[in-house]
TIRO-2110 file (N, C-alpha, C; in Angstrom, 1 decimal):
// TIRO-2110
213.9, -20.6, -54.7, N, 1, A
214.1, -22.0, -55.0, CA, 1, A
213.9, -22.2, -56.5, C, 1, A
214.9, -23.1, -56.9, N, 2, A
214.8, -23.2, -58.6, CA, 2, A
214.0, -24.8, -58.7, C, 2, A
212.7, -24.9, -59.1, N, 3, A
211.9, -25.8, -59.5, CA, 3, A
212.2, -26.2, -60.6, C, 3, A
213.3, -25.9, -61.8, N, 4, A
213.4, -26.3, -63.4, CA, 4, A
213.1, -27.4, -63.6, C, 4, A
214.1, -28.6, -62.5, N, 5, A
213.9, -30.0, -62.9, CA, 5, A
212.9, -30.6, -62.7, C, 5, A
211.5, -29.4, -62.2, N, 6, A
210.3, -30.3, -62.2, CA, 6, A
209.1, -30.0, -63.7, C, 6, A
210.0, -29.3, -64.3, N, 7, A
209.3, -29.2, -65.5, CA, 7, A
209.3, -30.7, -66.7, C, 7, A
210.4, -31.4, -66.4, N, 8, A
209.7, -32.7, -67.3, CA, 8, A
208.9, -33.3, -66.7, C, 8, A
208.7, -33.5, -65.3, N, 9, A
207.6, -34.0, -64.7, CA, 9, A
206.2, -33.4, -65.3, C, 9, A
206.4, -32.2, -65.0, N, 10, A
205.0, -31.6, -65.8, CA, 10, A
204.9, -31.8, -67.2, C, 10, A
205.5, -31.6, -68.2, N, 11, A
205.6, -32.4, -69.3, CA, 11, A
204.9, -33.3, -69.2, C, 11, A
205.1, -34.3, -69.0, N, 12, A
204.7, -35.7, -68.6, CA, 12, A
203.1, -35.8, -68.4, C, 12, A
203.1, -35.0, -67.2, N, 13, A
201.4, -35.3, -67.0, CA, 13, A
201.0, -34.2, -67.9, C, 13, A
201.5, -33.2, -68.6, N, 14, A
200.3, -32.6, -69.5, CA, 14, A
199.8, -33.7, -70.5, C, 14, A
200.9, -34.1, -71.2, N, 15, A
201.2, -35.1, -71.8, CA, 15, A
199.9, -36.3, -72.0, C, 15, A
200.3, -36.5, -70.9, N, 16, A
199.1, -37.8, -70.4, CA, 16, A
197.7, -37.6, -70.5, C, 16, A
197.4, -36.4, -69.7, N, 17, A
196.0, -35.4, -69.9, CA, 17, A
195.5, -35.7, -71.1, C, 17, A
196.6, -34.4, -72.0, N, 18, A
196.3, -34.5, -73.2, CA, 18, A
195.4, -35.9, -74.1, C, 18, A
196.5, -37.1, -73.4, N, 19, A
196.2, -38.3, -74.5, CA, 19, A
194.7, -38.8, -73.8, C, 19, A
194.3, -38.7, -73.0, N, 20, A
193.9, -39.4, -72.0, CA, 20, A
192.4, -38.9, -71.6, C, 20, A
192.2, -37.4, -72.2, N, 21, A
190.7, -36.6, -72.3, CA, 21, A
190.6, -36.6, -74.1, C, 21, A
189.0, -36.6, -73.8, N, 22, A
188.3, -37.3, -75.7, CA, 22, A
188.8, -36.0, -76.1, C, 22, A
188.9, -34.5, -75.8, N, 23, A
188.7, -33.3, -76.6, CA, 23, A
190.2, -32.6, -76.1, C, 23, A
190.4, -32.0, -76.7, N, 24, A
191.8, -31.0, -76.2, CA, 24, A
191.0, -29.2, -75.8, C, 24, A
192.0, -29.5, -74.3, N, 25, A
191.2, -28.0, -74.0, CA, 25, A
191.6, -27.1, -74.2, C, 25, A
190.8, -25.8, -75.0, N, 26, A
191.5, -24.5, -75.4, CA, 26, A
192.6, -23.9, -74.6, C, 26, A
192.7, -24.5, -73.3, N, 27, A
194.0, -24.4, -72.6, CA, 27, A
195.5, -24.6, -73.5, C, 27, A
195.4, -25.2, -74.1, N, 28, A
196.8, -26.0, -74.6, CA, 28, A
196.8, -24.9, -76.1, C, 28, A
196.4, -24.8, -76.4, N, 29, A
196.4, -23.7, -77.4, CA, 29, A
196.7, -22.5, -77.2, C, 29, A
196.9, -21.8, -75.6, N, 30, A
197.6, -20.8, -74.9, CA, 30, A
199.0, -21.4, -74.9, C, 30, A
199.2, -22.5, -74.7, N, 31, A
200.6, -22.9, -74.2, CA, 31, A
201.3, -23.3, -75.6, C, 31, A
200.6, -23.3, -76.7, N, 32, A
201.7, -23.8, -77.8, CA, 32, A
203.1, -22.5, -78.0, C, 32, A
202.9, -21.4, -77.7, N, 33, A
203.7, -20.7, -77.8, CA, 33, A
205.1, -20.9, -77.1, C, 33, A
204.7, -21.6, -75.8, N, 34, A
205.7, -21.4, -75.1, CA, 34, A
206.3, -23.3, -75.1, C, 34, A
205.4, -23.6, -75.3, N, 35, A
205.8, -24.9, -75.9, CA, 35, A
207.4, -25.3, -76.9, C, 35, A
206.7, -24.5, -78.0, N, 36, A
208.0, -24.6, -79.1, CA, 36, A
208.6, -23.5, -78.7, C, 36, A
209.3, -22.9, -77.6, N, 37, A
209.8, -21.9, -77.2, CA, 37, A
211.3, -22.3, -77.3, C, 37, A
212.2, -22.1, -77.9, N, 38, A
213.8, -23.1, -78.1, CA, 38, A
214.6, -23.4, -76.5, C, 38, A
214.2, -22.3, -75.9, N, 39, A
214.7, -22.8, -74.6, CA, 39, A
214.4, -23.8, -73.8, C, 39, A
213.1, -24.2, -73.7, N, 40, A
212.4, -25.7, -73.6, CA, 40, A
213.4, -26.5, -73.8, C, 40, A
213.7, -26.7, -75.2, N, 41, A
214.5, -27.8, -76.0, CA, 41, A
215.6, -27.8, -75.6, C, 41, A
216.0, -26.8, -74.7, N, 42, A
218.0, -26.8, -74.5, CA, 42, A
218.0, -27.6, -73.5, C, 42, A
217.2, -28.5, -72.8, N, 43, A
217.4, -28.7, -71.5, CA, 43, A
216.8, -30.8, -72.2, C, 43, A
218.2, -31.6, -72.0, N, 44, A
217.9, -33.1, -72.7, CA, 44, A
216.6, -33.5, -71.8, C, 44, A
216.4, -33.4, -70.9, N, 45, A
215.3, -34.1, -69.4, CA, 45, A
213.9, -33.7, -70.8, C, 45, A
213.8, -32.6, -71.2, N, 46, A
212.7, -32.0, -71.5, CA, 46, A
211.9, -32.6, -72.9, C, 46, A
213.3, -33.1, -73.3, N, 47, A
212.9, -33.8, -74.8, CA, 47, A
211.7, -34.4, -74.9, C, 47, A
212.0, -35.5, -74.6, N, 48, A
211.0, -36.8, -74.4, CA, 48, A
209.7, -36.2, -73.9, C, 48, A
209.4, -35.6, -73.0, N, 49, A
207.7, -35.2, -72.7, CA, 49, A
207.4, -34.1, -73.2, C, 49, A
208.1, -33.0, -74.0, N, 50, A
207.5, -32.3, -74.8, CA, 50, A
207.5, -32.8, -76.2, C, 50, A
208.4, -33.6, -76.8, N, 51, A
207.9, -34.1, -78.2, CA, 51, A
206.5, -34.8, -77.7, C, 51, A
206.7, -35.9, -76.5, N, 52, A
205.2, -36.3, -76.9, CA, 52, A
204.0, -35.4, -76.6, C, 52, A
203.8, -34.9, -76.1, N, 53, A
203.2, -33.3, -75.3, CA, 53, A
202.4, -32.9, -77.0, C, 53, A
203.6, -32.6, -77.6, N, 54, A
203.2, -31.9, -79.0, CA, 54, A
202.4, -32.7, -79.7, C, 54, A
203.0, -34.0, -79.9, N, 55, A
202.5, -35.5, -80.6, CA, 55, A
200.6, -35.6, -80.5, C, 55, A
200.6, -35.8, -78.7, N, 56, A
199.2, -35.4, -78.5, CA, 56, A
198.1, -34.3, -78.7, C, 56, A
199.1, -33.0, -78.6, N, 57, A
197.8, -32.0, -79.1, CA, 57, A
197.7, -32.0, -80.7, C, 57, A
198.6, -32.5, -81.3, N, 58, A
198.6, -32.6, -83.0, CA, 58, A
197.3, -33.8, -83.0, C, 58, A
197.8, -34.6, -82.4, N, 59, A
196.6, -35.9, -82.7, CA, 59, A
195.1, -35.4, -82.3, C, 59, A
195.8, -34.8, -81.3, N, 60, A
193.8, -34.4, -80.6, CA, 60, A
193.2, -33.5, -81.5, C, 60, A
194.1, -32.1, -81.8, N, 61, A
193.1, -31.3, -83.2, CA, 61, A
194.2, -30.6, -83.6, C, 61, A
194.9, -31.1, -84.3, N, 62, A
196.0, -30.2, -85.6, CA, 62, A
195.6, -29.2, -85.8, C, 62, A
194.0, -28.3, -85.6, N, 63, A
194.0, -27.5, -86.1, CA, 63, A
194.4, -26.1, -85.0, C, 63, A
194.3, -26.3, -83.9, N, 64, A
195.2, -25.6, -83.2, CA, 64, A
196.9, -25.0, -83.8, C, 64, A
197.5, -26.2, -84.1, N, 65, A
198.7, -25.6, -85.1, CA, 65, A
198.5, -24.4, -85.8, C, 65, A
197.3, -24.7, -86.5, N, 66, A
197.3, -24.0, -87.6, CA, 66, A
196.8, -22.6, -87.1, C, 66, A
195.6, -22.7, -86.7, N, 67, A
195.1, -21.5, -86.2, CA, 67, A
196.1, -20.6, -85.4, C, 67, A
196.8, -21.3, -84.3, N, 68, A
198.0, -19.9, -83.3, CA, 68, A
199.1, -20.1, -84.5, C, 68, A
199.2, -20.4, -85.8, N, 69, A
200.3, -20.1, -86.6, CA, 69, A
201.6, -20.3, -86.0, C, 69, A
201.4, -21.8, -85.7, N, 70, A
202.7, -22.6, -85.1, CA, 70, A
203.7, -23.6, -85.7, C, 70, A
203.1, -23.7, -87.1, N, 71, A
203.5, -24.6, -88.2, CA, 71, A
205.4, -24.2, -87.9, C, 71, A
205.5, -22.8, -88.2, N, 72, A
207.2, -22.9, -88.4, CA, 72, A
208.0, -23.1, -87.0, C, 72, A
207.3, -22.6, -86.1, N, 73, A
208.0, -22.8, -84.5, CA, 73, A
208.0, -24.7, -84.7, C, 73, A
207.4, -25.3, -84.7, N, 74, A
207.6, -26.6, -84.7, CA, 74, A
208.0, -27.2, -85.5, C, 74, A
208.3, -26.8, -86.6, N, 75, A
209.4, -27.3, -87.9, CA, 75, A
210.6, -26.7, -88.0, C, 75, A
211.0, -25.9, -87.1, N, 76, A
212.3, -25.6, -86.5, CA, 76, A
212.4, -26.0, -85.4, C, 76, A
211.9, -26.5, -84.2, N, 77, A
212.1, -27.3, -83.5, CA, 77, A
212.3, -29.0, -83.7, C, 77, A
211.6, -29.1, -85.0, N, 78, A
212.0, -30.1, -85.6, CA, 78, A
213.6, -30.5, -86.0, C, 78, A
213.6, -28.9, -86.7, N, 79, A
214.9, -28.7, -87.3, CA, 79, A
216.2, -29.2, -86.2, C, 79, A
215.8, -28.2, -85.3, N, 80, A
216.3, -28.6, -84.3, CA, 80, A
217.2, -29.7, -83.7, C, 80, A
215.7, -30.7, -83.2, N, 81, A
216.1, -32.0, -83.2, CA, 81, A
216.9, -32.8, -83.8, C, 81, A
216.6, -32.7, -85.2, N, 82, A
217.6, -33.8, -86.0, CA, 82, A
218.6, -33.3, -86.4, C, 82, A
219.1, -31.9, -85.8, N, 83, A
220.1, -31.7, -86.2, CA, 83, A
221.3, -32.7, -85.0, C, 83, A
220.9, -32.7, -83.7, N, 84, A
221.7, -33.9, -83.3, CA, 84, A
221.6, -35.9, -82.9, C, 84, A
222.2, -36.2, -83.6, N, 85, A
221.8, -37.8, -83.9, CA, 85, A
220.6, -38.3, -82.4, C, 85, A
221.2, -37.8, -81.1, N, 86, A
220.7, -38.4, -80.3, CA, 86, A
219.2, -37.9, -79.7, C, 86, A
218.8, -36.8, -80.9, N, 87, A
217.5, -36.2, -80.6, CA, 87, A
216.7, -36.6, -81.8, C, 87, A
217.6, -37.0, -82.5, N, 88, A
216.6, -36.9, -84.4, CA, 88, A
215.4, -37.9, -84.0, C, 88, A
215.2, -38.7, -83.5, N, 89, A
213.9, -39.7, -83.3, CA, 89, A
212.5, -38.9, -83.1, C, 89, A
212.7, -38.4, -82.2, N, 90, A
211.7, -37.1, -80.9, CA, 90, A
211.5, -36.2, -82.7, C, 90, A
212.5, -35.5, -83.2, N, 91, A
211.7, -34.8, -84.2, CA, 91, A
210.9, -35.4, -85.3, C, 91, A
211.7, -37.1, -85.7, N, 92, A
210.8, -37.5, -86.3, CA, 92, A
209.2, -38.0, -85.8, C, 92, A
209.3, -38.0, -84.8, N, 93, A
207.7, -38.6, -84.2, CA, 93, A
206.8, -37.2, -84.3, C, 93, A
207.6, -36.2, -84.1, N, 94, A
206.7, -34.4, -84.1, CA, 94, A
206.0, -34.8, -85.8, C, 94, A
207.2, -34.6, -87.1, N, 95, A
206.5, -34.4, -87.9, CA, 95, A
205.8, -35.5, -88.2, C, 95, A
206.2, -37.2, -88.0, N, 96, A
205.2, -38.0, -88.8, CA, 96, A
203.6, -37.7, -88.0, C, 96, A
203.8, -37.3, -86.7, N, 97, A
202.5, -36.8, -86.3, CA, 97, A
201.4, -35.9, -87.7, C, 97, A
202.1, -34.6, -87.1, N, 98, A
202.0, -33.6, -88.2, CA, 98, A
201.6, -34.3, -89.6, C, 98, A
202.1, -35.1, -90.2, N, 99, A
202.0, -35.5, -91.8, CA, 99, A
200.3, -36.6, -91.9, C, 99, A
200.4, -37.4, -90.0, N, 100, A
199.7, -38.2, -90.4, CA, 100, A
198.2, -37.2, -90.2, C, 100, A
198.1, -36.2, -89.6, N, 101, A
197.1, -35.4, -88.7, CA, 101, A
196.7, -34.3, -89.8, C, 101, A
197.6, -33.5, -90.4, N, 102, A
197.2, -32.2, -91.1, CA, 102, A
197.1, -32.8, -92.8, C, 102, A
196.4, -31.9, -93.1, N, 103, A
195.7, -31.4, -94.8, CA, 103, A
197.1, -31.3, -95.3, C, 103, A
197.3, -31.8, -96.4, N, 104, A
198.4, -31.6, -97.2, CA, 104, A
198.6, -29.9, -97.8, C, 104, A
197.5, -29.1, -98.0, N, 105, A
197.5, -27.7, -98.7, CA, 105, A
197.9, -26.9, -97.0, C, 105, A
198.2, -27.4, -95.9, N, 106, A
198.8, -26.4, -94.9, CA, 106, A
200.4, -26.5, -94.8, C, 106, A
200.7, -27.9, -95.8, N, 107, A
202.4, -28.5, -95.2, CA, 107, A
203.0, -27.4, -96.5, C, 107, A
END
């Protein structure tokens, strides 16, 4: 049985989790890898709840980025995004996250 189309669902409620508990749990710090994984991104359904997905663990502790050394996976997924008009928004919400959350000596 192919479950794919229930991965924006899940999206979604990680998503929510995320915004919605005071602390971010070292769980999501397993998953940034597969997070910014480009195949994620090929699929339009997925956009929208994994940009915010990312949005939230940046807000909860940016320093997860830093520490699994995820800065470039998500600034080519950025890249990504704006490379087409109807995704560029979704990358701009990743980095102004990122710009508003991290230290300027990591960008």
């Amino acid at each position: 049985e192919d479950i794919s189309e229930f991965s924006t669902y899940v999206f979604q409620l990680m998503s929510l989790l995320v915004e919605l508990n005071g602390t971010l749990n070292p769980y999501y710090a397993e998953t940034l890898p597969v997070l910014v994984n480009p195949a994620l991104w090929e699929k339009f359904g997925n956009i929208p709840p994994l940009s915010r997905l990312l949005q939230a663990i940046i807000q909860k502790n940016v320093n997860i980025i830093i520490e699994t050394d995820q800065m470039k996976p998500i600034l080519g997924v950025f890249q990504r995004l704006v490379a087409l008009p109807s995704n560029d928004q979704y990358g701009f919400y990743i980095v102004q996250s990122m710009l508003q959350h991290i230290d300027f000596e990591y960008i």
